[in-house]
N, C-alpha and C positions, 0 to 999 in steps of 0.2 A: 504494500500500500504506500503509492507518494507519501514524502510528507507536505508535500505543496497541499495537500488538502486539509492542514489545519488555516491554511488561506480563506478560507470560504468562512468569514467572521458572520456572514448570518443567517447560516443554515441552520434550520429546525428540526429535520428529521435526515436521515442517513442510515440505507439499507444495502447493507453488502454482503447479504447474506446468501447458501448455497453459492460458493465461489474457492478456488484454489488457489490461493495467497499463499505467500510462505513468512515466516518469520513471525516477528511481534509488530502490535501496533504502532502508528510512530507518534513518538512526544510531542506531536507538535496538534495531535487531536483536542489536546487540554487547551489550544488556541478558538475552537466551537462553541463560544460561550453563551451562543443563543438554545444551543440542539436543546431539543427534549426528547425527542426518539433515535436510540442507537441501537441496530440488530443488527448483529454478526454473526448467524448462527449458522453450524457446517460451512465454514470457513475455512478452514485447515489453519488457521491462527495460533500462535504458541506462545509459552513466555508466562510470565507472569502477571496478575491484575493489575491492568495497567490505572497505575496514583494517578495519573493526571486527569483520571476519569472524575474524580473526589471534588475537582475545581467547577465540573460544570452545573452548577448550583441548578439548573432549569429540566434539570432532565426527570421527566418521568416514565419511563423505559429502559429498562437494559436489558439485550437478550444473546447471551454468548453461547448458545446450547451447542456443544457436539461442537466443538474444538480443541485443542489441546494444551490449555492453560493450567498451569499446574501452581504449587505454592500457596502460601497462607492468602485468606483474605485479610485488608487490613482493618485495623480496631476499629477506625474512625470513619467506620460507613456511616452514620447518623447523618455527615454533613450534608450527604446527598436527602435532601429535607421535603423535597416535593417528591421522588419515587416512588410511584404506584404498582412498576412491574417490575422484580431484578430474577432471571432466570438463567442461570448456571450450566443446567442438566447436562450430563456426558463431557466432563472436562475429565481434569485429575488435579483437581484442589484437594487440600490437606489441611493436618490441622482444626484447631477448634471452628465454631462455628460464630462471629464476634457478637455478642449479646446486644451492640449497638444497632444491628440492625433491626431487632425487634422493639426498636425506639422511636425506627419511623416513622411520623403520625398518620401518615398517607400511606403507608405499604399496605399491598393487597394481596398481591402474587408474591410469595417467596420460593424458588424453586432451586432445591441445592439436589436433588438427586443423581445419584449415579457419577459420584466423585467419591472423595477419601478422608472424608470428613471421620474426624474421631472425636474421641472424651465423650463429657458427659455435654447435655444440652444446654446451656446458661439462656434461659427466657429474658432475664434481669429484671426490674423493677417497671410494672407495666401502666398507667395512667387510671386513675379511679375511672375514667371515661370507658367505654366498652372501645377494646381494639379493633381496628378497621382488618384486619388479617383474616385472607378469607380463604385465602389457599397458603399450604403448607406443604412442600412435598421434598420428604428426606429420604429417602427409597435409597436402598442398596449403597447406601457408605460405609464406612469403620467403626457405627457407634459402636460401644460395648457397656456393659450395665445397666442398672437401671432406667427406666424411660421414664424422666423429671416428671413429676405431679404439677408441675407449673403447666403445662402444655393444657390444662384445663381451665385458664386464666383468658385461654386464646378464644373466646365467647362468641366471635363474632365467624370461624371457622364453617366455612360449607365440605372443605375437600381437604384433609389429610392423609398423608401418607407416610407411614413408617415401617416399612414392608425392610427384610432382611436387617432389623437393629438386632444386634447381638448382647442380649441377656444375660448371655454365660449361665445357661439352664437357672435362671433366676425366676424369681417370681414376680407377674407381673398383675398392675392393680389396674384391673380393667372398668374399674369405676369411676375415674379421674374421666373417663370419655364421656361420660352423663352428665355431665355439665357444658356439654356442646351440643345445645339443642339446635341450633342452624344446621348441623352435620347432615351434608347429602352423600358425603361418599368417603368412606373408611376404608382405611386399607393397612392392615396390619398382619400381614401376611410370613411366615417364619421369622419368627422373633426368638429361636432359641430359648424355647421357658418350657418350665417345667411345671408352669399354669393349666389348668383344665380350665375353659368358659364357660360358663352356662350360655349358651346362646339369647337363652331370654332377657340375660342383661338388656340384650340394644332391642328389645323390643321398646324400651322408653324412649328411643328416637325417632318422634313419630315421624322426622323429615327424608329418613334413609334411604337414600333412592339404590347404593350400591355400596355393597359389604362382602372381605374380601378379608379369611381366615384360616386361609391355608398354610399347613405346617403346624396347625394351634388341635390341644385336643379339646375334643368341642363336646359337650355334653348337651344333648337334646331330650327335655322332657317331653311325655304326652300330649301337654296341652299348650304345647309351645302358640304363640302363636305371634309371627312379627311384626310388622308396620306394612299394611297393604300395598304399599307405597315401593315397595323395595323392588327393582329391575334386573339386578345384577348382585348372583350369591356364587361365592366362592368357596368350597369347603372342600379341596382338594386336600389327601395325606392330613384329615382330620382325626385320624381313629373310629371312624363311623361304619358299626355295622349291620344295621338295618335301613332301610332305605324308608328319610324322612318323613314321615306324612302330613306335616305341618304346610307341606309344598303343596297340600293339595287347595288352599286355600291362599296360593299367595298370585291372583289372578293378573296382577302386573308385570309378573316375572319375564322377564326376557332372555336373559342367558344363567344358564345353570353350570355350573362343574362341580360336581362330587367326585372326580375321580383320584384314584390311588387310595383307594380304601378297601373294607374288608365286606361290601356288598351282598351278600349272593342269592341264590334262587332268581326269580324272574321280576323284567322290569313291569314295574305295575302299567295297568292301561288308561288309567287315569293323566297321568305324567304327559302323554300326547295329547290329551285335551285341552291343557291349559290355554287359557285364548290367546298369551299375548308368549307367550316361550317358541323363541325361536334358534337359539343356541343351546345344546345339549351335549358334555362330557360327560358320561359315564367311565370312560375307558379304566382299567388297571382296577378292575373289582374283580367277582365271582360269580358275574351272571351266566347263567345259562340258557336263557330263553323269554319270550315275550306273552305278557298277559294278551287277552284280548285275540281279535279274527286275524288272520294271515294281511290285514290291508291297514292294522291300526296305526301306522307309525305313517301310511301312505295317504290316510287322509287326516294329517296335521298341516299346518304350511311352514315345517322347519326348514331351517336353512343349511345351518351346522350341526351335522352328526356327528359323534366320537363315540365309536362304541370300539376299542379298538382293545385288544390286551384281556378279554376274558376268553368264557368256556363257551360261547355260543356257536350252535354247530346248526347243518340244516330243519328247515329249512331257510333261503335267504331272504331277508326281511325286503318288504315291498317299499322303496324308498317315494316321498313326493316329491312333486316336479320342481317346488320351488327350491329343492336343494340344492346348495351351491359348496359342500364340501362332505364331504364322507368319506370316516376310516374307518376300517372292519378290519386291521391286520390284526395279527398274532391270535387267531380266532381256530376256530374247525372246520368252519365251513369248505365242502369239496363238491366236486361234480363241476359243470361250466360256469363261466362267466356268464351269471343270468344276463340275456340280452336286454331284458325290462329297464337296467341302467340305461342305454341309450338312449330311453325317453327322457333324461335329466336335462335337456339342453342349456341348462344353467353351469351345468356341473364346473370347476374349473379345479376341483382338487381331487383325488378318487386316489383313496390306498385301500389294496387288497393284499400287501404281504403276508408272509409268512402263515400261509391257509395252507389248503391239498387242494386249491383247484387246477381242474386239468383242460383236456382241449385246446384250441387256439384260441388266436387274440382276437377276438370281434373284429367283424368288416366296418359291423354298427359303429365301432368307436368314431369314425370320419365326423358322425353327427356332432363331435368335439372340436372339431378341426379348426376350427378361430376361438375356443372360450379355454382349453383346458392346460391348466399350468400346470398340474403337479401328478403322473400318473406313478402309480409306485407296485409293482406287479410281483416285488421280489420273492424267493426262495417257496415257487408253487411248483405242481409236475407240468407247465405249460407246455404245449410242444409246437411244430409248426414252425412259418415263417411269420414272422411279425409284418401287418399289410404295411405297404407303401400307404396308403388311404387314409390310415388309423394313428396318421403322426399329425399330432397340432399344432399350426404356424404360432401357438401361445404356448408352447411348451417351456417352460425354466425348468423342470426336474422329469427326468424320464431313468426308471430303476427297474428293470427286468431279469437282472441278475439272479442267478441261482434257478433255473429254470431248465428246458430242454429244446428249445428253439434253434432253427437252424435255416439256413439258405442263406440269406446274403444283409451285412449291416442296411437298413431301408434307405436309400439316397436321399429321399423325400427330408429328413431331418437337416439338410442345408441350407431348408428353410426356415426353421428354427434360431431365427437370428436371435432371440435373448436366452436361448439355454446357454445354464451354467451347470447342471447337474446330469453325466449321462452316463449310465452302471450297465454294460450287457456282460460283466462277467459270469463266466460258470455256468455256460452255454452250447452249443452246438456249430453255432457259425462260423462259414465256412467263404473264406473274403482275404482279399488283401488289406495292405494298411488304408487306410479312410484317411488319405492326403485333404482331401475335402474339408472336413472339420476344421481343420487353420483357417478357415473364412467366417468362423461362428467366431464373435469380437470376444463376449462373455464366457467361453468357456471355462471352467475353474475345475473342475470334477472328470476324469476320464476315466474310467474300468472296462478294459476288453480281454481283461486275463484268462486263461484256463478255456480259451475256444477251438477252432481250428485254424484263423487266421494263418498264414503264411508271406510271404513272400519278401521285398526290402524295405528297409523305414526309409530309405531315402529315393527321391527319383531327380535328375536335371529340372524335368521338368514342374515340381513342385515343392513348394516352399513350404518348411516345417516349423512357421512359426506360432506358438500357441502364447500371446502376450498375458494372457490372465491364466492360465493354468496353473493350480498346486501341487493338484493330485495326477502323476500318469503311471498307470497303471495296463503293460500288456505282456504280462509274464506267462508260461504257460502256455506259450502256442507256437509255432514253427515257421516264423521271422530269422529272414538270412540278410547275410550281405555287411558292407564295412560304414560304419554311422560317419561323416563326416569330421572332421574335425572343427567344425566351427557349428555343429550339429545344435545344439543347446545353446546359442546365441541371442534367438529372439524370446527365450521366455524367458520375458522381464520381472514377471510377480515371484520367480524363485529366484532372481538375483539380486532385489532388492525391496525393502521392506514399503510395501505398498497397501494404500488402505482401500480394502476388499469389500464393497456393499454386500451384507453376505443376506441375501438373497433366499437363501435354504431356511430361514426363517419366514413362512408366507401368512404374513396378517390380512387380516378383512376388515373392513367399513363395519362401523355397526357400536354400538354401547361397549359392546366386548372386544378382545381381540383373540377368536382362538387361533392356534398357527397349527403347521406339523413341520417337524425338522426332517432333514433328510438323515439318511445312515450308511456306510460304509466300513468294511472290514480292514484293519491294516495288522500286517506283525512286525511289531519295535521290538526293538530289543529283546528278541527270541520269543516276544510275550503276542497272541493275537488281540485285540485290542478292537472294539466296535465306535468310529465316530459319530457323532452327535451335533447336528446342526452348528451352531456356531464357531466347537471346537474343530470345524474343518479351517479354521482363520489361521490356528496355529499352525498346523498341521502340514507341510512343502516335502512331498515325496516321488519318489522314483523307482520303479519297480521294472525292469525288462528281465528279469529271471527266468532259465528253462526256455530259450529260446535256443538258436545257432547262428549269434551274431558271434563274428570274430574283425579281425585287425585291432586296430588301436583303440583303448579308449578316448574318446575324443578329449581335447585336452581343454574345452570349451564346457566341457563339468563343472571347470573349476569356476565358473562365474554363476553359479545359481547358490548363492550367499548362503541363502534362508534355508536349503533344503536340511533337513531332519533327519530324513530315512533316503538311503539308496543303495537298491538292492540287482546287481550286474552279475550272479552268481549261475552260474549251469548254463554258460556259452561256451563258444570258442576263442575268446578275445587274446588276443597276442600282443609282445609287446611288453611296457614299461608300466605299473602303477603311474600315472601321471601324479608329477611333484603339484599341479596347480589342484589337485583334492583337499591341501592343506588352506586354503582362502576358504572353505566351507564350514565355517566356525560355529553353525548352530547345527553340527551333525551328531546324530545321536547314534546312530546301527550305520554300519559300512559291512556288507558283503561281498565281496570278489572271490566268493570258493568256486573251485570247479572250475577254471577257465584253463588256457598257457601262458598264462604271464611270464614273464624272467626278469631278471633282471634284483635291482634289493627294494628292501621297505622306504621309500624315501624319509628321512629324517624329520622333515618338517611335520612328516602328520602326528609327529609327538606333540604337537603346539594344539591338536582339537582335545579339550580340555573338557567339551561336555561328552565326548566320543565313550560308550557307554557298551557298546559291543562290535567286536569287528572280526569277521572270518575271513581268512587268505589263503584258508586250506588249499589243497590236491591245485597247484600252480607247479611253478618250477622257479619259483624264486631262491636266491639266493642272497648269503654277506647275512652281515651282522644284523641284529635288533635294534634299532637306536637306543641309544643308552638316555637312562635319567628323560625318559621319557614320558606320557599319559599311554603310550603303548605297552609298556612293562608291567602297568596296572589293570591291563583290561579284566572283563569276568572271564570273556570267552575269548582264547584268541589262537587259531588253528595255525601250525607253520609247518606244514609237514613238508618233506623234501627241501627241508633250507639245509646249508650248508654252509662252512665257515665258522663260526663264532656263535652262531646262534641256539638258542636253548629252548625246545616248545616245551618240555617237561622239567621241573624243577633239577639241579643237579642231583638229589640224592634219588631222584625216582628214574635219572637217566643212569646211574651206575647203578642201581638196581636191577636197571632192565639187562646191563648189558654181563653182571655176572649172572643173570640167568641165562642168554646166550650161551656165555662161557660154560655153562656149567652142561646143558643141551650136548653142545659139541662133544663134551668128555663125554657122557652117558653113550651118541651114537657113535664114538670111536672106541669105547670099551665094547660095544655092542659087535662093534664089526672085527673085534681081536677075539672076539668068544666064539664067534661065527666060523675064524679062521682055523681057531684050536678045534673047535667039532668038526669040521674036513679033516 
């Protein structure tokens, strides 16, 4: 950002928000002595809160959300006197929270969430006047201890949030909230206590429009009954296991989650009738079946299904049309892909993993062909070709992995310009490499392991570069020919630390946000290991294993910074360890067994420090171990066929081995002197 823009002495408002800036703001912003509105939010801004903000006495806005501002806020926020809005959210502020801002006579919005806010809360000394503070939202910082009893001073509160403060299994006095009778939306969601609620606490807030107490144990009497009023109930990993009936009277209800609890037997038929419920998680309980006729869940007009993670088996429930997300994995249900889904024309998210269904992939899917983002099909007996017909131009996640499908990857998917997620491992198909895919901008997710693929990863005529990819994954299949040496050049998201929309999180419009993460298998460090939506950000790997790539490792490895895992192990590659492996300084498993390498261990890969396991087995290397190394520490670390200096077994388990040699030899040369004396 110029600093010639603190020239503009009578500007009032300034919005430079969603924007790729680098750096910190410039000092010379504190020359804006008129602004009253300032948002910079996803900005990619850094540094600390910039003082000279403190001078613009007029300002009643500040919005830095989702930038990278870190460091204390300072004491003397009061000065800022007219502020009505100051929101934070997605920095990395630290540090206490300064009591002067709850001084403001005007603040309305305070929003520090999703920073690294610690200690306890300091409210400070608040005006015999009722405080004007209407939003509050501390969600997911550092607090730890108890949650101040002052926070019910805050009178004038419609929307709190204290979701993730850490109690340190304490006890929490959930009566301090009864005295926020404005309160429209509570959110107090794992707090680490070792508190039981009674839920009928907050039936005294007759305003509660949305409550939100997951992770808490919750105690529900018979005659529970809440505030009519209430639209949105959270009661996820509550310890609950009867399924509420208090919900049969709560006719405003709009989005439900009970799930991760100990539910079981069938979901009652009443639940579908409510007139105004339109999001429903059940998932992660122990149902097994549905009250009511084969059509009750078909004539509600839900949007959001989750039923996803129990015992339910056929048959399969009749979805309605106005559905616009549905997950059924890790369920029983087998036999085909009912076709009656293709009447969903809403549908844009549809997970059916980890079931027994069999057959092919629906023609019907086509009827998806512009609405559906999220198809998730994994680890069933599917068989067949996947149609060309049945890929959607709105596809961001496509997961068919684990399956039986075969004939050829569908070309139609290069029209898929926003996929970032595409899983056909553990398959049948039978294809070259999909040079194609380098033209998809967002790809981030590749799995084509364990197929039949064949033929070279590289060609003259097409360019390998994948600039957002983390994950590549094509191990497992019978890929020939020599990778380039400047092969790994254009993928820039594993050469350097890039900030990834992660995508594999898919929220909806609506009071609620339910999502589904995507999933993927990886093995670290000897360990198999299942990813989980967002922890695909950390995550930069490389898997060609069990292939028959030989010549050189390209020496163009050595620029993918970030990568984590890479696994080169069961080819033919010849040739030097390249010394440029040692610039991959966030490498945690290195495999190279099974190839013909020669040559020695270069030196420098003693310097990866996070390096955590590394095989170099069945090669033909040779020379010393570097000495005084992070190599001499590994868990695992295979050197068979070195020669020279070097030691894969400790010394006393190598002179062990070799006087039992010696000793072998005496036994079959007295054998063969015995042998001579009986002739």
């Amino acid at each position: 950002i110029p600093s010639s823009l603190g020239n503009l002495s009578y500007l009032t408002n300034l919005d430079l928000s969603e924007n790729d800036f680098t750096g910190e703001l410039p000092d010379s912003i504190g020359g804006l002595t008129q602004l009253t509105e300032l948002q910079l939010s996803v900005a990619k801004l850094s540094g600390k809160f910039p003082l000279q903000l403190l001078n613009l006495s007029s300002l009643t806005g500040i919005d830095l959300r989702f930038n990278k501002f870190q460091g204390m806020l300072p004491s003397n926020m009061s000065s800022l006197s007219k502020l009505v809005s100051f929101d934070i959210t997605g920095n990395s502020f630290s540090g206490s929270v300064p009591s002067s801002l709850f001084m403001i006579p005007s603040l309305m919005i305070l929003a520090l969430g999703k920073n690294d806010f610690n200690g306890p809360l300091e409210i400070g000394n608040i005006s015999s006047s009722p405080s004007t503070l209407g939003c509050l939202s501390l969600e997911e910082n550092s607090f730890n201890g108890p949650i101040s009893g002052s926070i019910s001073k805050l009178v004038g509160l419609w929307y709190l949030d204290l979701s993730f403060w850490n109690t340190e299994k304490g006890m929490v006095d959930f009566s301090i909230f009864l005295h926020l009778k404005s309160l429209q939306t509570l959110h107090l969601s794992y707090l680490n206590t070792r508190s039981i609620v009674e839920l009928s606490l907050f039936s005294h807030i007759m305003s509660l429009n949305d409550l939100h107490l997951s992770g808490i144990n919750v105690k529900i009497s018979e005659t529970l009954s809440l505030p009519s009023s209430i639209e949105t109930l959270a009661l996820s990993s509550c310890n609950i296991a009867v399924f509420p009936k208090f919900l049969q009277n709560q006719t405003s209800l709009y989005s439900l989650d009970i799930s991760v609890n100990q539910i079981e037997g069938q979901v009652p038929e009443w639940l579908w009738s409510l007139p105004a419920l339109r999001h429903v998680n059940i998932s992660q309980n122990l149902f097994n079946g549905f009250e009511g006729s084969a059509d009750v869940i078909q004539r509600s007009e839900k949007v959001m299904i989750d039923i996803s993670s129990n015992a339910f088996q056929d048959p399969f429930p009749l979805l309605p049309n106005s559905t616009i997300y549905f997950s059924g994995s890790n369920n029983r249900f087998s036999g085909e892909i009912p076709r009656a889904i293709c009447e969903l024309v809403n549908l844009d998210t549809l997970a059916l993993s980890n079931n027994n269904f069999s057959g092919s992939i629906p023609l019907c899917f086509e009827n998806f062909n512009t609405t559906l983002w999220v198809l998730h099909l994994q680890n069933n007996s599917l068989s067949g070709v996947f149609p060309e017909e049945s890929v959607s131009v709105a596809l961001r996640s496509l997961d068919v992995g684990h399956n039986r499908l075969s004939g050829k990857l569908p070309k139609s998917l290069i029209k898929c310009t926003i996929l970032e997620f595409l899983n056909m491992g553990d398959n049948m198909i039978n294809d070259t490499f999909p040079f194609w895919l380098s033209l998809l901008p967002n790809l981030q997710i590749l799995v084509l392991g364990s197929n039949k693929f064949h033929g070279p990863l590289s060609s003259l005529g097409d360019s390998l570069s994948f600039p957002n990819l983390r994950m590549f994954d094509i191990s497992e299949n019978r890929f020939t020919g020599v990778l380039p040496s400047d092969y790994f050049a254009g993928w820039s998201a594993m050469s350097s630390v890039v900030d990834i929309v992660d995508s594999t999180l898919f929220k909806y419009a609506g009071r609620s946000s339910p999502y589904y993460h995507n999933s993927v298998g990886l093995t670290n460090k000897g360990l198999k290991m299942e990813l989980v939506g967002s922890v695909f950000t950390m995550y930069k790997t490389i898997d060609v294993s069990g292939n028959r790539l030989e010549g050189d490792i390209p020496e163009s490895i050595g620029l993918l910074k970030e990568l984590i895992v890479l696994n080169m192990s069961n080819n033919a590659f010849t040739g030097r360890i390249p010394s440029s492996l040692a610039n991959l300084s966030n490498l945690q498993s290195l495999d190279l067994s099974q190839n013909r390498l020669s040559g020695g261990i270069p030196p420098e890969l003693g310097k990866l420090t996070f390096l955590a396991r590394m095989n170099f087995s069945h090669n033909r290397l040779v020379g010393p171990i570097p000495q005084g190394t992070q190599i001499q520490s590994q868990i695992v670390l295979h050197l068979q066929r070195i020669l020279g200096s070097a030691v894969f077994l400790s010394k006393k388990r190598a002179v062990e081995k070799k006087k039992k040699k010696q000793r072998k030899k005496r036994k079959k040369k007295i054998k063969h002197l015995a042998g001579l004396q009986l002739l």
